[in-house]
N, C-alpha and C positions, 0 to 999 in steps of 0.2 A: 680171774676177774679183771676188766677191765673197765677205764672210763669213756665214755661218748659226749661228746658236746658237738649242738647245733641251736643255730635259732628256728623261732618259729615264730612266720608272719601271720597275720590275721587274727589275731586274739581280740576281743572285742569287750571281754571284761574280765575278772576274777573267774567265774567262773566258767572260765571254758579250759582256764590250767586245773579245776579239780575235774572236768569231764576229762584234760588229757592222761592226766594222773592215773584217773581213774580204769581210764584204757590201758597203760602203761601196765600198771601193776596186775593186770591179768594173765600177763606172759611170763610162763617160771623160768626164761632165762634171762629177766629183768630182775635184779637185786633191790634197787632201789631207784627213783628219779628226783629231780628240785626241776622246777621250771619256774624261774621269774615272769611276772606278768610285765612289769616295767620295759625289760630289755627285749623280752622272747628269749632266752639264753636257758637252753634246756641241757641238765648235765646227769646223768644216766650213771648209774652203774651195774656191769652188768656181767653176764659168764662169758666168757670166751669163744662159747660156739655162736653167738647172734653177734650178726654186723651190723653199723648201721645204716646201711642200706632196709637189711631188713622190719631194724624197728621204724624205719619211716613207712615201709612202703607197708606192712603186716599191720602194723597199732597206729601209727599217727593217722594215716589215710582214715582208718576205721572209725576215725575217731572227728571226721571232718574239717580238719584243720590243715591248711595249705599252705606248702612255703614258698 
C-alpha cells in the first residue's frame, strides 16, 4: 500500500469532492481517498500496482475535474 498526494484545481463547490470521491472509490486498487475542498490537496491511499499517473489520468479525467 501506498500514499499519493496532489492537488486538484477547479473545484467549484463541495460537491464536486463527493463526485470525485465517488469516482475515486470505484477503482479496487484505490483503498481509500480525503480530498479537502478548501486546499484541493487530495491524499489517496492506495495498492502498489496503480500510479498516480494512472489515477489522474483513468478516475480524475473521468470524473471531470482538471488540474
Amino acid at each position: 500500500m501506498k500514499t499519493i498526494e496532489f492537488i486538484i484545481q477547479g473545484m467549484d463547490c463541495p460537491s464536486c469532492v463527493v463526485g470525485v470521491d465517488r469516482t475515486l472509490r470505484k477503482n479496487k486498487n484505490i483503498i481509500s481517498s480525503k480530498i479537502n475542498f478548501q486546499t484541493g490537496k487530495a491524499t489517496i491511499e492506495a495498492e502498489d500496482t496503480i500510479s498516480k499517473e494512472e489515477i489522474i489520468t483513468k478516475e480524475l479525467l473521468r470524473s471531470c475535474i482538471f488540474f
